[in-house]
Backbone as a ProteinNet text record, in pm:
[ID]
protein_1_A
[PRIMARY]
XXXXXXXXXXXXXXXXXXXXXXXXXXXXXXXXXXXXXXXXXXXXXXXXXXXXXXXXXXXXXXXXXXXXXXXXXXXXXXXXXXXXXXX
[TERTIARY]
-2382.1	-2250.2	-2246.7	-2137.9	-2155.5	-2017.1	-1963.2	-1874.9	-1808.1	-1865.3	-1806.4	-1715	-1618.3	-1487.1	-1535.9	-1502.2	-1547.3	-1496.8	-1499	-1433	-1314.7	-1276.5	-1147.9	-1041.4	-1058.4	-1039.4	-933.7	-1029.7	-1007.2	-935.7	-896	-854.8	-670	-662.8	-538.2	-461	-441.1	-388.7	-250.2	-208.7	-89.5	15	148.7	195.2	372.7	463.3	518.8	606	626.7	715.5	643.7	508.1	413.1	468	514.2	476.2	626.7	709.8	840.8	818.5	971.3	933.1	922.5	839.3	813.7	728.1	669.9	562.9	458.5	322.4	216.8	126.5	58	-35.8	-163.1	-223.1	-405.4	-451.6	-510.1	-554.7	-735.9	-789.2	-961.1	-990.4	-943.2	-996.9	-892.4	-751.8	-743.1	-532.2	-487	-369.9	-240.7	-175.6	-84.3	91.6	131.7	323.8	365.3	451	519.8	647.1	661.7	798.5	946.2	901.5	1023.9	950.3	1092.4	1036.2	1090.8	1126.9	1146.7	1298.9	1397.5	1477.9	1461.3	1329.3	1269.9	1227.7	1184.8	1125.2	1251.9	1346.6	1496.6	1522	1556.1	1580.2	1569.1	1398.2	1307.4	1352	1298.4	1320.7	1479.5	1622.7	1732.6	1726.9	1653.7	1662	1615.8	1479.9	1411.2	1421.6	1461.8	1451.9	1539.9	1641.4	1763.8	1826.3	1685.7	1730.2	1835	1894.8	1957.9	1939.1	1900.3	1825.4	1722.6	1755.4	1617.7	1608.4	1636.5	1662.9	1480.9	1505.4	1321.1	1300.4	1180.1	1185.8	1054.3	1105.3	1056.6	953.1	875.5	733	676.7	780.8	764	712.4	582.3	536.8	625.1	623.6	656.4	578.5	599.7	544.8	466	376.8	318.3	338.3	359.9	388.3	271.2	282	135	125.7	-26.4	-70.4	-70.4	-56.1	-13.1	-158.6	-198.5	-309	-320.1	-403.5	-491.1	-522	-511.8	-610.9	-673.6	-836	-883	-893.2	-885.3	-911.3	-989.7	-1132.9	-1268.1	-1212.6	-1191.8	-1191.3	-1140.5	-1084.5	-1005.2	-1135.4	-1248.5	-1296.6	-1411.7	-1403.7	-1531.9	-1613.6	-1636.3	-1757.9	-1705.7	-1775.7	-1786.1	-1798	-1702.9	-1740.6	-1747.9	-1776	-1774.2	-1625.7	-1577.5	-1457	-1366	-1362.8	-1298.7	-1273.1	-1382.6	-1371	-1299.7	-1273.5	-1165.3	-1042.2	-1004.9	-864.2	-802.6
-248.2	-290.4	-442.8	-495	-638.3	-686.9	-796	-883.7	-943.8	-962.9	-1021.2	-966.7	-1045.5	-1004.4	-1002.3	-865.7	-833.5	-824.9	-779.1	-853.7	-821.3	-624.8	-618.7	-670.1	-702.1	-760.7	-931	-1024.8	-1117.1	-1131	-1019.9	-1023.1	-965.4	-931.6	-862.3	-970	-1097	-1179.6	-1140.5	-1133.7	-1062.8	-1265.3	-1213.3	-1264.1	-1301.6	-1337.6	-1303.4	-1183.8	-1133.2	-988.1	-864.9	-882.5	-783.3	-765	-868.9	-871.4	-804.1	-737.7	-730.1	-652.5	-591.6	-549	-422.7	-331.6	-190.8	-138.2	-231.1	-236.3	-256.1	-144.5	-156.6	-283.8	-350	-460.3	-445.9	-402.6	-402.7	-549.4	-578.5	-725.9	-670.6	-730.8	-718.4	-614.6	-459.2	-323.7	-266.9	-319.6	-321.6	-277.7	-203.7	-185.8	-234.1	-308.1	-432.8	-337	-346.7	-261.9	-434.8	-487.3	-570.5	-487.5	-519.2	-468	-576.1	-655.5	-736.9	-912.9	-1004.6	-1130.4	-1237.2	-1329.9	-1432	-1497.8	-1579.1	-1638.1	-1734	-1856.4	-1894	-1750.1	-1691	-1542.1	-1507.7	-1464.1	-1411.3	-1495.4	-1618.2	-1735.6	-1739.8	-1743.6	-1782.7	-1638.9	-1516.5	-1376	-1383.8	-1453.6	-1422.6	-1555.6	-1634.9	-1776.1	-1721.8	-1629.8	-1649.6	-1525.1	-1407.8	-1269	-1179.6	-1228.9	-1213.9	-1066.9	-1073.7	-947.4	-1001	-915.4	-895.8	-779.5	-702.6	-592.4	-660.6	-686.6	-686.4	-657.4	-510.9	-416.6	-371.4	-439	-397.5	-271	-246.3	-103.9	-50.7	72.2	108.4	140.9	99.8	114	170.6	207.4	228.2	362.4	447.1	569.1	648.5	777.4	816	827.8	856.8	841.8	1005	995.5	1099.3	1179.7	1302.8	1354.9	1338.5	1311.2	1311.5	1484.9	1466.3	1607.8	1696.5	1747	1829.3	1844.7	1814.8	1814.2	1998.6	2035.6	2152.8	2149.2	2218.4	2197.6	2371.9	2311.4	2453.7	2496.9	2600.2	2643.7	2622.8	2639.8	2608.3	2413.3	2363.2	2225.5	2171.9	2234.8	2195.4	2219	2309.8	2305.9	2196.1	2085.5	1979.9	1987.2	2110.8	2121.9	2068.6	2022.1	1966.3	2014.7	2101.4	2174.2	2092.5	2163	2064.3	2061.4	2199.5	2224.1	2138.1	2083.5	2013.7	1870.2	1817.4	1683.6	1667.9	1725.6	1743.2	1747	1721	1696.2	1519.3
-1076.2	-1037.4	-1034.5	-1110	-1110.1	-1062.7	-996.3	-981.1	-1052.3	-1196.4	-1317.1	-1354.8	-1396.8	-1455.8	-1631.6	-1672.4	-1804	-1902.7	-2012.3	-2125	-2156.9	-2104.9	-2123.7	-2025.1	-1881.7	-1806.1	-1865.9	-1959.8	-1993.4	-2054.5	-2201.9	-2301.5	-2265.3	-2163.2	-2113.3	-2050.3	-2010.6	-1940.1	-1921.4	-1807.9	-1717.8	-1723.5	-1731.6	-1720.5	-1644.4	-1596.9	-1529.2	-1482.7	-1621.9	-1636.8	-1636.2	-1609.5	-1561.4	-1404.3	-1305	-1206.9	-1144.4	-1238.3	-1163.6	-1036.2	-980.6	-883.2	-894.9	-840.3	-882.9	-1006.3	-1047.3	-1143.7	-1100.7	-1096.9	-1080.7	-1179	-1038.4	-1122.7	-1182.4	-1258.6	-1208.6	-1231.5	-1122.4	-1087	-1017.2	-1087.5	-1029.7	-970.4	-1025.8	-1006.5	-897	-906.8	-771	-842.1	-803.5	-822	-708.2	-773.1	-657.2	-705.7	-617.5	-608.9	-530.8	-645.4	-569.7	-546.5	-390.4	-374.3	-333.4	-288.5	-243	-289	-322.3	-376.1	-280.3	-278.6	-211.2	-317	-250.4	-346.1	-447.7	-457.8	-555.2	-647.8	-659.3	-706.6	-812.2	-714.3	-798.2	-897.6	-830	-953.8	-1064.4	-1070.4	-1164.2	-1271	-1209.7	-1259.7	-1355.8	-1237.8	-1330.6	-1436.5	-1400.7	-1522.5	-1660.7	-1618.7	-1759.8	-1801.8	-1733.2	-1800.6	-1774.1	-1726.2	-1684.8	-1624.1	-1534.5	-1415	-1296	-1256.6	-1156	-1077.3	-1076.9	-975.9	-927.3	-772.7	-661.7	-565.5	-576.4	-452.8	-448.7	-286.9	-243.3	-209.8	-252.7	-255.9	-117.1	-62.4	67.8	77	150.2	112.5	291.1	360.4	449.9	476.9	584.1	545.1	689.2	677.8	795.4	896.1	1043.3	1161.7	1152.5	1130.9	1181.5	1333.7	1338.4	1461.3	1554.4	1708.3	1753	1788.3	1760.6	1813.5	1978.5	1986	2176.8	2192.2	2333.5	2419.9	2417.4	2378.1	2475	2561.9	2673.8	2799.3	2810.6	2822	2860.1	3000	3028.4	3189.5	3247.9	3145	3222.1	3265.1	3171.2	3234.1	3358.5	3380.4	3532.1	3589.4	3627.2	3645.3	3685.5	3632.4	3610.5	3533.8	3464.3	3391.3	3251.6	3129.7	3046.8	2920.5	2853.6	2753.2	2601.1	2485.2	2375.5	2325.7	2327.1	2293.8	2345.3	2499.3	2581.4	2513.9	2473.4	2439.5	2311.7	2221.9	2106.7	2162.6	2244.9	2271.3	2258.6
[MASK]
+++++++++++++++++++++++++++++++++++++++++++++++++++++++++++++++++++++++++++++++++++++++

């Protein structure tokens, strides 16, 4: 396993319209989702390639529900079961 950036790596040079928004990047093994830009960003984007869509896109996940406590009977007890501690 090496660190070096390799040859197909080199030969691919990414350039600004790679980077729109909602376009996956591969950058150093590594896959980038730009989702939202800045107003220099838009600018540049409607100057030279003449988008106008820059609706950011949601990248937000949902809340996972939390899980409900078990309680075992023996535990009230004091004693220490294995089962007990999974809660």
């Amino acid at each position: 396993m090496t660190l070096e950036v390799n040859r197909l790596e080199t030969m691919d040079p990414l350039n600004p319209a790679d980077f729109a928004l909602g376009r996956v990047v591969h950058v150093y093994g590594r896959d980038l989702l730009p989702y939202d830009c800045d107003e220099f960003t838009k600018e540049f984007y409607r100057r030279n390639f003449n988008v106008v869509d820059f609706k950011a896109i949601d990248i937000t996940t949902p809340a996972l529900p939390r899980p409900t406590a078990v309680r075992c009977a023996r535990c009230r007890v004091g004693q220490g079961y294995h089962v007990c501690s999974l809660i």
